[in-house]
N, CA, C and O atoms as CSV, one atom per row, in Angstrom:
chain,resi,resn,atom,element,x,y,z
A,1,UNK,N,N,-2.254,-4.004,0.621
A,1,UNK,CA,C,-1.422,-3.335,-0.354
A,1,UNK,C,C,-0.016,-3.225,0.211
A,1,UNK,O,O,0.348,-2.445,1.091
A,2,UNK,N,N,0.742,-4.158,-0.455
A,2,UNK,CA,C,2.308,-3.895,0.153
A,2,UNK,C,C,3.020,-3.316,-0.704
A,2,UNK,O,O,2.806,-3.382,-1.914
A,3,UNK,N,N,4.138,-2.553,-0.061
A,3,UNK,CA,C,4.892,-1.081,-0.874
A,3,UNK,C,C,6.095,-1.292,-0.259
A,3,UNK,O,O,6.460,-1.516,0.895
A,4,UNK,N,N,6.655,-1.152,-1.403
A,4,UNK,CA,C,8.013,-1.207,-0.623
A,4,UNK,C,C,8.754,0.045,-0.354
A,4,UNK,O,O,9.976,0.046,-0.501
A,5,UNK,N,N,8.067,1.216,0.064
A,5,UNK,CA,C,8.275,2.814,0.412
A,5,UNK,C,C,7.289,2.746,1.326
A,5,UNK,O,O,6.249,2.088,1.344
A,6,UNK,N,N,7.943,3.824,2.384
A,6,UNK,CA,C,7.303,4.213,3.195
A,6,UNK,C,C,5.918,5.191,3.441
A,6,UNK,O,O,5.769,6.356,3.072
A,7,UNK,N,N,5.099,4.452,4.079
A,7,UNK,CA,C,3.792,5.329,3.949
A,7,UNK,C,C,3.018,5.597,5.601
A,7,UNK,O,O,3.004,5.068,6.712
A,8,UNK,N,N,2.378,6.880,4.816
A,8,UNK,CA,C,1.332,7.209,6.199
A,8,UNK,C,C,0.233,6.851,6.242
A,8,UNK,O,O,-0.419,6.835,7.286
A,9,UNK,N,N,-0.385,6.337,4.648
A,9,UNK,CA,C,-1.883,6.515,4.739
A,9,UNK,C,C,-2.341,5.125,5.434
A,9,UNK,O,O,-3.199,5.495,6.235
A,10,UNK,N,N,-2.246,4.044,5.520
A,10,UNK,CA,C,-3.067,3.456,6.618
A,10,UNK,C,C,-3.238,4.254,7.679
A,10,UNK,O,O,-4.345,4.693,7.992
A,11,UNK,N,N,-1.904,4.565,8.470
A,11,UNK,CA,C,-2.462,5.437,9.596
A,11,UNK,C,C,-3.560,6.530,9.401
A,11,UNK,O,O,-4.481,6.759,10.186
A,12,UNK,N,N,-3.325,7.119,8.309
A,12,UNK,CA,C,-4.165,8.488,7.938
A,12,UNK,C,C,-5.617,8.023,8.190
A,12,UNK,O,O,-6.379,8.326,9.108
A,13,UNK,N,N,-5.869,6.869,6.691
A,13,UNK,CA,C,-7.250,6.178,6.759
A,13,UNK,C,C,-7.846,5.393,7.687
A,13,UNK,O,O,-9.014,5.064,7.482
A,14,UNK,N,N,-7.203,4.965,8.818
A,14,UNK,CA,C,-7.768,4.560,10.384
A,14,UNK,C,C,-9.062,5.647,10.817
A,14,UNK,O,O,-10.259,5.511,11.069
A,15,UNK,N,N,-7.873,7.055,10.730
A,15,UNK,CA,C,-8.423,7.987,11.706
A,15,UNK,C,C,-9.124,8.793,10.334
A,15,UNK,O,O,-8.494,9.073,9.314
A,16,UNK,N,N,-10.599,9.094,10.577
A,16,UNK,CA,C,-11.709,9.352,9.674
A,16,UNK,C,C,-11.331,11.384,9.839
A,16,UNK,O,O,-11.124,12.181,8.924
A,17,UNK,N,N,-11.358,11.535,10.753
A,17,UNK,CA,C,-11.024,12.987,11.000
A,17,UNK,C,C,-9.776,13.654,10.685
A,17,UNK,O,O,-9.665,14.879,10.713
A,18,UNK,N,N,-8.851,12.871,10.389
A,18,UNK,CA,C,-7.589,12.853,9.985
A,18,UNK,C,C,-7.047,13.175,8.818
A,18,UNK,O,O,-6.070,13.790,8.391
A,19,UNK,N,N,-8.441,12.271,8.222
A,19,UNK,CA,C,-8.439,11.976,6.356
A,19,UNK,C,C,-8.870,13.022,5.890
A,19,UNK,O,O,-8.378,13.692,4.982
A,20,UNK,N,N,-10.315,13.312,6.808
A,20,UNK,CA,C,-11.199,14.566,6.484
A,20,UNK,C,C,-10.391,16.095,5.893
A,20,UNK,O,O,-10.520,16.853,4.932
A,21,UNK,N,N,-9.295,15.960,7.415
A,21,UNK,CA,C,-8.601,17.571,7.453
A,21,UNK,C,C,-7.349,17.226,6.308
A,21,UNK,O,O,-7.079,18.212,5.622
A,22,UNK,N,N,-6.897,16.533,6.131
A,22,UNK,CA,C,-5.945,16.324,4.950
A,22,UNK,C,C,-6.309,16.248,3.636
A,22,UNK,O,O,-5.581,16.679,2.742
A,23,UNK,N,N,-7.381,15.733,3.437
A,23,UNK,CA,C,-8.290,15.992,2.073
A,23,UNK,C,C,-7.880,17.050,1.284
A,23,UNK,O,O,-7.089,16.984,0.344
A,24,UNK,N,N,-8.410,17.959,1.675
A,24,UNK,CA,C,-8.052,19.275,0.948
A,24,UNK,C,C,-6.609,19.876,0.802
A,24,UNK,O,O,-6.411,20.880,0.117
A,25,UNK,N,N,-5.732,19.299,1.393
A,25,UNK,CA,C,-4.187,19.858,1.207
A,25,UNK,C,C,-3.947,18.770,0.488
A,25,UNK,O,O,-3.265,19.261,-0.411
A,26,UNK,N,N,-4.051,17.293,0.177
A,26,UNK,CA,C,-4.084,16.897,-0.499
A,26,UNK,C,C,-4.401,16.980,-2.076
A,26,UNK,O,O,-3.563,16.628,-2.906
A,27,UNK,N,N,-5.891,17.556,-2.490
A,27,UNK,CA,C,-6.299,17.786,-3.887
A,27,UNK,C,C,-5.262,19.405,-3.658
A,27,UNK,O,O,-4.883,19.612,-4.811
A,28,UNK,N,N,-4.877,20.162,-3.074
A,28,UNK,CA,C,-4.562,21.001,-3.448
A,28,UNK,C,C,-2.819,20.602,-4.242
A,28,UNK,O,O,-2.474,20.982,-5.361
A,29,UNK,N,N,-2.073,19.863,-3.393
A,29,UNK,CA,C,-1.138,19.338,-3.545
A,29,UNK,C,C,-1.197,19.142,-5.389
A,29,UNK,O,O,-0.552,19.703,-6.275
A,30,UNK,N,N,-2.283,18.082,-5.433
A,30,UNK,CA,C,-2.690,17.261,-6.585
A,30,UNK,C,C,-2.344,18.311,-7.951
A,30,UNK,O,O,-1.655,18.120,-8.953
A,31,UNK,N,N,-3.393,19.839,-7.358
A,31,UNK,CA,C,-3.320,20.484,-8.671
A,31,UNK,C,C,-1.885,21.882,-8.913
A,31,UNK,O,O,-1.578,22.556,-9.896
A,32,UNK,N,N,-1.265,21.811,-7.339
A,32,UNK,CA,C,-0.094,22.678,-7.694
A,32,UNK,C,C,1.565,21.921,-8.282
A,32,UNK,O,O,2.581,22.398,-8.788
A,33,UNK,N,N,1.233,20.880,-7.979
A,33,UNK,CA,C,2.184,19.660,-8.607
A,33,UNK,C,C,2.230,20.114,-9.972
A,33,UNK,O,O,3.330,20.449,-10.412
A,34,UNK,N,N,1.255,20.176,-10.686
A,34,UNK,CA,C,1.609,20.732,-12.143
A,34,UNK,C,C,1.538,19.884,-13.263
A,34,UNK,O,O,1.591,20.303,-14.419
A,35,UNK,N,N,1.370,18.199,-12.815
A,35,UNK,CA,C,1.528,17.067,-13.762
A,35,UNK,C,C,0.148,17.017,-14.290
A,35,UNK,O,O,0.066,16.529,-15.417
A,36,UNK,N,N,-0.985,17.415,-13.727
A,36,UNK,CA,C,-2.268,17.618,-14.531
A,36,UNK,C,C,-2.195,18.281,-15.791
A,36,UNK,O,O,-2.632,17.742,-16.808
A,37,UNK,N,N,-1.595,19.581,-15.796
A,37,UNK,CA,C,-1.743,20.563,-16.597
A,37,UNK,C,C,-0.567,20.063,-17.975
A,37,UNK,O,O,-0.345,20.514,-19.098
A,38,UNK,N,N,-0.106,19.096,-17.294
A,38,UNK,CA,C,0.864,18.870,-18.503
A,38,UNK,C,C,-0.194,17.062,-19.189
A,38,UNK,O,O,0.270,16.329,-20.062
A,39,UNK,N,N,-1.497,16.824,-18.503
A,39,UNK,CA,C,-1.720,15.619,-19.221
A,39,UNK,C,C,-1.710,13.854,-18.873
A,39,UNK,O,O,-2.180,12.821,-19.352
A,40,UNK,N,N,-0.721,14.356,-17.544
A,40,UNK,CA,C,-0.224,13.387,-17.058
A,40,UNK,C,C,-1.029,12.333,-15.834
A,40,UNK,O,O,-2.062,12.695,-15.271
A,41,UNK,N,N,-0.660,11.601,-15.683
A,41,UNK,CA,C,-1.670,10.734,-14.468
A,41,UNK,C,C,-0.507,10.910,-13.155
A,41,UNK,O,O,0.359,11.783,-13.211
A,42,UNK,N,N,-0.586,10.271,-12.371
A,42,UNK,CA,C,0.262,10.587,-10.848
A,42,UNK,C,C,1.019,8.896,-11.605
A,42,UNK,O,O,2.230,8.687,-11.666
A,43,UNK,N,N,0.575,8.491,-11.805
A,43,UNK,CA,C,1.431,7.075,-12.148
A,43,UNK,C,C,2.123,7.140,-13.395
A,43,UNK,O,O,2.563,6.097,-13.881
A,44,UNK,N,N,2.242,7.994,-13.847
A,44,UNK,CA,C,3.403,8.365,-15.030
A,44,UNK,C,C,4.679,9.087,-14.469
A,44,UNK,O,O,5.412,9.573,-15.331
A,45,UNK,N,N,5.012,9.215,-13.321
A,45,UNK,CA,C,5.693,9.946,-12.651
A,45,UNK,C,C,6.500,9.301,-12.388
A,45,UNK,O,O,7.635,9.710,-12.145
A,46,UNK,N,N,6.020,7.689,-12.350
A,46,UNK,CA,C,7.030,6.857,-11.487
A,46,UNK,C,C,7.920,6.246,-12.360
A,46,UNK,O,O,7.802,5.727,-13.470
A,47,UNK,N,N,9.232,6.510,-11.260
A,47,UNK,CA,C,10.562,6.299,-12.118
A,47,UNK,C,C,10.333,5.038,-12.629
A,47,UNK,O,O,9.612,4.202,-12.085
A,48,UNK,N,N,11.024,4.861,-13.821
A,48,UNK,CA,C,11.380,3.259,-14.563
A,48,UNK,C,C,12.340,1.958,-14.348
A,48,UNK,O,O,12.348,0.811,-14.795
A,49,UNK,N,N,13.413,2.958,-13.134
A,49,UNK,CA,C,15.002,2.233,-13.722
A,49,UNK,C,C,14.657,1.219,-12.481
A,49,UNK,O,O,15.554,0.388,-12.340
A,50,UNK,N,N,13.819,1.111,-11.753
A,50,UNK,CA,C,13.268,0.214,-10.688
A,50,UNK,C,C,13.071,-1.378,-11.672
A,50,UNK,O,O,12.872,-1.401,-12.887
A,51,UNK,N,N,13.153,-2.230,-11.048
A,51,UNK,CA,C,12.984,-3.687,-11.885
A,51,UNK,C,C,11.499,-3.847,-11.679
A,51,UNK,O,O,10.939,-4.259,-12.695
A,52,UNK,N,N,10.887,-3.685,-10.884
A,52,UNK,CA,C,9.667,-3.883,-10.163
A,52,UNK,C,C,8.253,-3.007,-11.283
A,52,UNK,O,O,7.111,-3.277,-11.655
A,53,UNK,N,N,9.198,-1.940,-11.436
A,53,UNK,CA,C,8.558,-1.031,-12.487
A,53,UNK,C,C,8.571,-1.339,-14.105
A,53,UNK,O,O,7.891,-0.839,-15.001
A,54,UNK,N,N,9.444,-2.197,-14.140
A,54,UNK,CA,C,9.962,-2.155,-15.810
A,54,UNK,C,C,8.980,-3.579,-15.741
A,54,UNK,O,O,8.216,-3.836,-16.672
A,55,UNK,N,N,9.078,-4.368,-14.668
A,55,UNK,CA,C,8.599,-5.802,-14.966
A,55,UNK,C,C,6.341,-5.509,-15.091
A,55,UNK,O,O,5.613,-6.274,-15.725
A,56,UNK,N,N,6.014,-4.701,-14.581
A,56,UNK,CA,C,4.784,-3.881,-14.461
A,56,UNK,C,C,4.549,-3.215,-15.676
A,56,UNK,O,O,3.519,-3.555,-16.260
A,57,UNK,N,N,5.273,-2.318,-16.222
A,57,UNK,CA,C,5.179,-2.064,-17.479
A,57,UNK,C,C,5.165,-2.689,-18.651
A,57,UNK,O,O,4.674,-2.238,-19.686
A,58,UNK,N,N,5.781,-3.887,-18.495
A,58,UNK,CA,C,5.755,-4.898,-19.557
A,58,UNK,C,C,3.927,-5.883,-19.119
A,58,UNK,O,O,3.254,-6.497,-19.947
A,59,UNK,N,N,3.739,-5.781,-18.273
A,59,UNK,CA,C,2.019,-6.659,-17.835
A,59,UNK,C,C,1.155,-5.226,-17.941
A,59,UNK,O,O,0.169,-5.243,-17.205
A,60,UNK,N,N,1.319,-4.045,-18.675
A,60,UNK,CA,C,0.123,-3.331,-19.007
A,60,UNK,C,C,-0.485,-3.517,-20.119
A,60,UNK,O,O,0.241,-3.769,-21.081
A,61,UNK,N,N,-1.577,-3.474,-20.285
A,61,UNK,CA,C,-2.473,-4.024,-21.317
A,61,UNK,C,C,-2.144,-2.965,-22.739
A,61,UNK,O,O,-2.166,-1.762,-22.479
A,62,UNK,N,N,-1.904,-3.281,-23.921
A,62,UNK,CA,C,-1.139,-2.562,-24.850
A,62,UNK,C,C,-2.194,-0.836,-25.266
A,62,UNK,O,O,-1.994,0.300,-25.696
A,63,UNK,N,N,-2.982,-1.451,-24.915
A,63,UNK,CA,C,-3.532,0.366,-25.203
A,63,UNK,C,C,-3.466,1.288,-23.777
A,63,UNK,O,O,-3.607,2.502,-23.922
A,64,UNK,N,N,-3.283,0.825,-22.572
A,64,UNK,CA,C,-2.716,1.075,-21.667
A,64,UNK,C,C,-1.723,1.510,-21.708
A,64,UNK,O,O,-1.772,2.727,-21.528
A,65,UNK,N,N,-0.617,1.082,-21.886
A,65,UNK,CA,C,0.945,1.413,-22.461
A,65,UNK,C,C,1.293,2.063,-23.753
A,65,UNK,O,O,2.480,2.273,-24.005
A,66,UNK,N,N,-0.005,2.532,-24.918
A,66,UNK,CA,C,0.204,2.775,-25.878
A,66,UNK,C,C,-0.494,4.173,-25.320
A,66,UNK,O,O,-0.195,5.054,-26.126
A,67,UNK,N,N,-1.338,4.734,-24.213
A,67,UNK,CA,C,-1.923,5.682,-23.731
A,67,UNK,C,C,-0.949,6.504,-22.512
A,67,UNK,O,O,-1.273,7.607,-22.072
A,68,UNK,N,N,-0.061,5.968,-22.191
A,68,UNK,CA,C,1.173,5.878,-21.148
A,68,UNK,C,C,2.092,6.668,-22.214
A,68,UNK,O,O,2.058,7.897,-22.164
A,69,UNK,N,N,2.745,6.166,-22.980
A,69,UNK,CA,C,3.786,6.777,-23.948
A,69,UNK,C,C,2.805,7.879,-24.767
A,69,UNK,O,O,3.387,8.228,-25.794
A,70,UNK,N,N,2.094,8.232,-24.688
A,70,UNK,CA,C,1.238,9.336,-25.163
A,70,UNK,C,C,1.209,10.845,-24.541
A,70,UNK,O,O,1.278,12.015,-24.917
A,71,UNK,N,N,1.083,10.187,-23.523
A,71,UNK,CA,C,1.122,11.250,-22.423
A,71,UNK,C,C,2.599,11.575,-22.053
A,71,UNK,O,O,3.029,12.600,-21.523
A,72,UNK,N,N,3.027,10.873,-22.307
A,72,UNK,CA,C,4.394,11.337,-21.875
A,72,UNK,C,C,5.268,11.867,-22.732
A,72,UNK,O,O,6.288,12.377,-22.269
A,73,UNK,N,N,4.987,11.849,-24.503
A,73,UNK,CA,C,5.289,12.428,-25.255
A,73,UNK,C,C,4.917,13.778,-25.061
A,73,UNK,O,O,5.529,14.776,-24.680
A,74,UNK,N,N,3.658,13.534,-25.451
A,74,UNK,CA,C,2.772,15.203,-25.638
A,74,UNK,C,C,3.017,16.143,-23.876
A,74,UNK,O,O,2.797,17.354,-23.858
A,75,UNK,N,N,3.428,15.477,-22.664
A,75,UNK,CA,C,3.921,16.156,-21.701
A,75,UNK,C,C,5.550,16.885,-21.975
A,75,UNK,O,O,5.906,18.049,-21.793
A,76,UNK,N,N,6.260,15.805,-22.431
A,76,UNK,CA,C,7.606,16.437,-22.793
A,76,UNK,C,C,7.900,17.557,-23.903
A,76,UNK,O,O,8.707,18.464,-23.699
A,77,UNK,N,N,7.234,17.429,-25.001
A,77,UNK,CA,C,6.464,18.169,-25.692
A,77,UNK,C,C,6.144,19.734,-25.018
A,77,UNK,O,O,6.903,20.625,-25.401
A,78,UNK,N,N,5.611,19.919,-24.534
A,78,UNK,CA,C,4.870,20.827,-23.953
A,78,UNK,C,C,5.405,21.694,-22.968
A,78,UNK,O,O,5.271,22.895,-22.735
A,79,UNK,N,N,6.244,20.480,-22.288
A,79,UNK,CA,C,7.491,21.010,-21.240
A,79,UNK,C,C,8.472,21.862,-22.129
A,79,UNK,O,O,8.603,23.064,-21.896
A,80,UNK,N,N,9.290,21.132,-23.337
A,80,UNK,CA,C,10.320,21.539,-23.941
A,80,UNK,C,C,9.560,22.983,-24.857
A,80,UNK,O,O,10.374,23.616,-25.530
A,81,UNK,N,N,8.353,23.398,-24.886
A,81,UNK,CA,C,8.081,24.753,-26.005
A,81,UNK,C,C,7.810,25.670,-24.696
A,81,UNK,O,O,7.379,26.816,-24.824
A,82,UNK,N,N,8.112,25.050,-23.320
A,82,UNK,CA,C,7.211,26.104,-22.116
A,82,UNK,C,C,5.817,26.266,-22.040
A,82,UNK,O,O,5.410,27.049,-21.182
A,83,UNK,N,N,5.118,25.777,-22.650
A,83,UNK,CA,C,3.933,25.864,-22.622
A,83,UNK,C,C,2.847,24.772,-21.856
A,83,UNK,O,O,3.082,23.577,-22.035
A,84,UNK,N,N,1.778,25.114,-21.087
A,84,UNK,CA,C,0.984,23.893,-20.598
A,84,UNK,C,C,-0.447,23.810,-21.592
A,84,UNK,O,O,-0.949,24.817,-22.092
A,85,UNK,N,N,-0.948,22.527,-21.758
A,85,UNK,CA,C,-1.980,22.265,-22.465
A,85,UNK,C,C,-2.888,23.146,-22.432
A,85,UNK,O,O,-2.704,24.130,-21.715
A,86,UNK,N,N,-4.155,23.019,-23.232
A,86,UNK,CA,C,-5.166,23.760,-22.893
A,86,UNK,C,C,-5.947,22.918,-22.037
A,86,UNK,O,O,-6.108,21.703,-21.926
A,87,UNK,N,N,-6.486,24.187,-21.329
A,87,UNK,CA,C,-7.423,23.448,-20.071
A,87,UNK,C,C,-8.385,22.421,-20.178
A,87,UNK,O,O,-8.942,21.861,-19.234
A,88,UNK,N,N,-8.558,22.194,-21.459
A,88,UNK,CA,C,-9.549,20.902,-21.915
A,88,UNK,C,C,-8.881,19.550,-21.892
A,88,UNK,O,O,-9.442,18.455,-21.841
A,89,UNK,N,N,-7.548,19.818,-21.939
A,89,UNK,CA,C,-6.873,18.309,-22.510
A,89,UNK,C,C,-5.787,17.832,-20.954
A,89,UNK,O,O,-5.096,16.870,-20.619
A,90,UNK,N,N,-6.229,19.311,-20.309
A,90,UNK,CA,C,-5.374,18.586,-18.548
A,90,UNK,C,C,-6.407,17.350,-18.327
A,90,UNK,O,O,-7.431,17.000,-18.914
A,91,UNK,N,N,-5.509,16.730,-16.962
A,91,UNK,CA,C,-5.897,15.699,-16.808
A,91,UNK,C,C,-7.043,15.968,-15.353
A,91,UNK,O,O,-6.671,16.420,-14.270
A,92,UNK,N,N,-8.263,15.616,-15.650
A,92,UNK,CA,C,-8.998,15.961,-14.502
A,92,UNK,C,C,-8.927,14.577,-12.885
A,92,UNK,O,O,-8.535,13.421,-12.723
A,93,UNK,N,N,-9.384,15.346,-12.295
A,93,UNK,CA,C,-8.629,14.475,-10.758
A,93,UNK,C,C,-9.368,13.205,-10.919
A,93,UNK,O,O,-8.571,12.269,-10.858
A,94,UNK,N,N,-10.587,12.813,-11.101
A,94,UNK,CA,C,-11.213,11.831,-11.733
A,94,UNK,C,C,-10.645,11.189,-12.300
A,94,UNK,O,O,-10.351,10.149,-11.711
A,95,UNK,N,N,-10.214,11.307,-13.488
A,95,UNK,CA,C,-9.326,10.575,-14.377
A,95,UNK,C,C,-7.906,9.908,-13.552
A,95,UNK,O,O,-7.619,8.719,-13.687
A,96,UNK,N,N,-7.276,10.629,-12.895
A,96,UNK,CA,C,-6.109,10.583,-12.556
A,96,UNK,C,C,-6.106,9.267,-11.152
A,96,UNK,O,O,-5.863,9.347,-9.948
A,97,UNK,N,N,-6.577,7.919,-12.226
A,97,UNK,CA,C,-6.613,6.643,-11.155
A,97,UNK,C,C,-5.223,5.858,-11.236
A,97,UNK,O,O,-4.536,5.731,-12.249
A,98,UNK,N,N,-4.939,5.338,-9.911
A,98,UNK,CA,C,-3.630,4.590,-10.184
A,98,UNK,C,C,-4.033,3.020,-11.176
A,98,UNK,O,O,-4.932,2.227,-10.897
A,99,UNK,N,N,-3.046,2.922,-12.372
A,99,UNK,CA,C,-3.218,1.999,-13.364
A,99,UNK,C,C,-1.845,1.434,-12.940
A,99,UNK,O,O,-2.036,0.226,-13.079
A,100,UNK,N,N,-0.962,1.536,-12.638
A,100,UNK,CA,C,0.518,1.069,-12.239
A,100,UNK,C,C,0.838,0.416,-11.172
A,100,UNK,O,O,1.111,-0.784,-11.132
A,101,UNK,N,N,0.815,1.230,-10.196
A,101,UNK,CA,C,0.356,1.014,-8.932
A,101,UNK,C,C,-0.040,-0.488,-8.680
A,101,UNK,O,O,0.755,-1.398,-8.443
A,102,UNK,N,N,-1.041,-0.561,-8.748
A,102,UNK,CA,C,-1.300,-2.263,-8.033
A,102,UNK,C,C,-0.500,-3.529,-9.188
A,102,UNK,O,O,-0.217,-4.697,-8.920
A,103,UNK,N,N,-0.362,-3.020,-10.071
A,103,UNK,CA,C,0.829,-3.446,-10.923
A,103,UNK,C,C,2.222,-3.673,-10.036
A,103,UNK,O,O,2.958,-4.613,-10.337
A,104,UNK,N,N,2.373,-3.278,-9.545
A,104,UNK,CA,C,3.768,-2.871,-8.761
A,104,UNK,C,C,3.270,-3.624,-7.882
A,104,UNK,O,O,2.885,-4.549,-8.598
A,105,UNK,N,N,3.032,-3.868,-6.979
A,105,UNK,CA,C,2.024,-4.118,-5.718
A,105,UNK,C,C,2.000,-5.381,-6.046
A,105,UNK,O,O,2.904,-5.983,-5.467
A,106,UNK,N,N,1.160,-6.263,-6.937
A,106,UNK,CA,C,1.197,-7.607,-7.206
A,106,UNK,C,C,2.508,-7.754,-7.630
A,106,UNK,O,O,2.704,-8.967,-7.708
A,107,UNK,N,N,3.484,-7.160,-7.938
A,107,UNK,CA,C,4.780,-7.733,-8.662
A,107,UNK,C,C,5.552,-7.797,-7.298
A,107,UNK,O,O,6.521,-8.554,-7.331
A,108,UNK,N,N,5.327,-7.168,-6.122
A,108,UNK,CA,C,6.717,-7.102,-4.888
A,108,UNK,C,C,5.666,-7.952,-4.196
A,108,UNK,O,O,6.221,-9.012,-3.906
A,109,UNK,N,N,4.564,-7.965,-3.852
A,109,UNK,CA,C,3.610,-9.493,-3.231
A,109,UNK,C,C,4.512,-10.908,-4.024
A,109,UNK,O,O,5.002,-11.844,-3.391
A,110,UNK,N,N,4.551,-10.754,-5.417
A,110,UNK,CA,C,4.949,-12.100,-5.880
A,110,UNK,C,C,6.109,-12.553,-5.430
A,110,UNK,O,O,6.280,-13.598,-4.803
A,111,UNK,N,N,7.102,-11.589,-5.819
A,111,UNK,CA,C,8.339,-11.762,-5.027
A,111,UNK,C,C,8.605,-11.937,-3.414
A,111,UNK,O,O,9.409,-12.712,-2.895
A,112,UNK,N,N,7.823,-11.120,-2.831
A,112,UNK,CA,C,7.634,-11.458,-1.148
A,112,UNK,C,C,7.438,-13.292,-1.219
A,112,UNK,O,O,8.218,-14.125,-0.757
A,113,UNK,N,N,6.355,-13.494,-1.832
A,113,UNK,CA,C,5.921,-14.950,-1.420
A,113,UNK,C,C,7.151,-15.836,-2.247
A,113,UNK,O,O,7.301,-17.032,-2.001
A,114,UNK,N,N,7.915,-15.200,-3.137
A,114,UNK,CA,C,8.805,-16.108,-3.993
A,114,UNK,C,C,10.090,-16.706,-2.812
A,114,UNK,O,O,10.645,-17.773,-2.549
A,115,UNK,N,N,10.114,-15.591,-2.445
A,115,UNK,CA,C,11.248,-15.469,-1.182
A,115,UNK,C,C,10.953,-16.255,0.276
A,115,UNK,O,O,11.675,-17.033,0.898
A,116,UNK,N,N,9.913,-15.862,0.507
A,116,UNK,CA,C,9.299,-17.063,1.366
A,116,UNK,C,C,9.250,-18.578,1.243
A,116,UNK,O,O,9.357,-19.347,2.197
A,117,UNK,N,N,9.012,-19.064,-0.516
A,117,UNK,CA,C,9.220,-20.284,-0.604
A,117,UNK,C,C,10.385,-20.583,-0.642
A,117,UNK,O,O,10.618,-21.590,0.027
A,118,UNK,N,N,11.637,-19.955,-1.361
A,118,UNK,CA,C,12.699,-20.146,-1.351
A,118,UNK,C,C,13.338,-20.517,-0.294
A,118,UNK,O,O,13.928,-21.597,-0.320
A,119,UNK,N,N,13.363,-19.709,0.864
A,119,UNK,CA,C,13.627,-20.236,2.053
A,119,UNK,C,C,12.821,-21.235,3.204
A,119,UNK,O,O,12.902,-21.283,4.431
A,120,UNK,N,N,12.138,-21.883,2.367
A,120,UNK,CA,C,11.386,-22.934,3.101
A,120,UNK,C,C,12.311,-24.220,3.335
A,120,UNK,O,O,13.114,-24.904,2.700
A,121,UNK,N,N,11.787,-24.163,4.499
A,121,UNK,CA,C,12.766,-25.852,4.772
A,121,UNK,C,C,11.384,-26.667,5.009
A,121,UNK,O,O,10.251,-26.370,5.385
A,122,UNK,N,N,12.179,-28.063,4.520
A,122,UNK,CA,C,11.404,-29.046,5.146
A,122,UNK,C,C,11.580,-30.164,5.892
A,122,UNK,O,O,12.556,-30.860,5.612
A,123,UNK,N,N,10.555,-30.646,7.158
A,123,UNK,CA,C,11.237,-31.514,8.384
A,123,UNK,C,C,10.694,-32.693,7.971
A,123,UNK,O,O,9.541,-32.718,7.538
A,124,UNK,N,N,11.346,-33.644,8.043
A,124,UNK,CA,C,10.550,-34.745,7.931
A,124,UNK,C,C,10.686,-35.385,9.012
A,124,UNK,O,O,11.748,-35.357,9.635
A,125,UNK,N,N,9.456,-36.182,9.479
A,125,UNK,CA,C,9.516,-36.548,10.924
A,125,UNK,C,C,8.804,-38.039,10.688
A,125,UNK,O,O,7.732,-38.305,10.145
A,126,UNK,N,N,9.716,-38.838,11.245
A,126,UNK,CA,C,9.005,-40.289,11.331
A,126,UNK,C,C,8.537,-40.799,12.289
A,126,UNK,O,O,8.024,-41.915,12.206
């Protein structure tokens, strides 16, 4: 999985005891963040004005992207009256899988390898 932001979790997920004790500040993280209660997935969060992002959003499958602008209505929505959903319609941690994400991921892989060919030379040797 290549990212073009900086990360800890390989290191984290090496060390099994590591993962263990972070676990729980983690889901806690998850539910004081606040984007559950408004509906939202962790991958609706991510900014747009990125090329990498806009080009990912255009390769989501249309009820995917028609479930994306949903949530993000009825979140803004909800934001703008002050109010958070009812507890039935938050988004449970289950639910909340990255759909974007490896979207992104295959789109900066493509470009990595685009860039690689680009600068390929070739020797010819007789």
């Amino acid at each position: 999985m290549a990212t073009s932001y900086p990360t800890l979790a390989p290191f984290i997920f090496k060390r099994p005891w590591l993962a263990n004790m972070l676990k729980p500040v983690a889901k806690w993280y998850g539910n004081a963040a606040g984007y559950r209660q408004l509906g939202l997935r962790a991958d609706d969060l991510i900014v747009e004005e990125n090329e990498n992002v806009i080009k990912a959003l255009k390769r989501l499958p249309p009820k995917e992207a028609y479930d994306r602008v949903y949530r993000l209505r009825r979140a803004f929505q909800a934001s703008a009256t002050h109010k958070l959903l009812a507890k039935s319609e938050w988004t449970k941690p289950e639910e909340d899988v990255p759909y974007l994400r490896p979207l992104i991921d295959q789109i900066h892989a493509e470009d990595k390898e685009r860039a690689a060919l680009d600068s390929l030379t070739i020797v010819k040797s007789h």
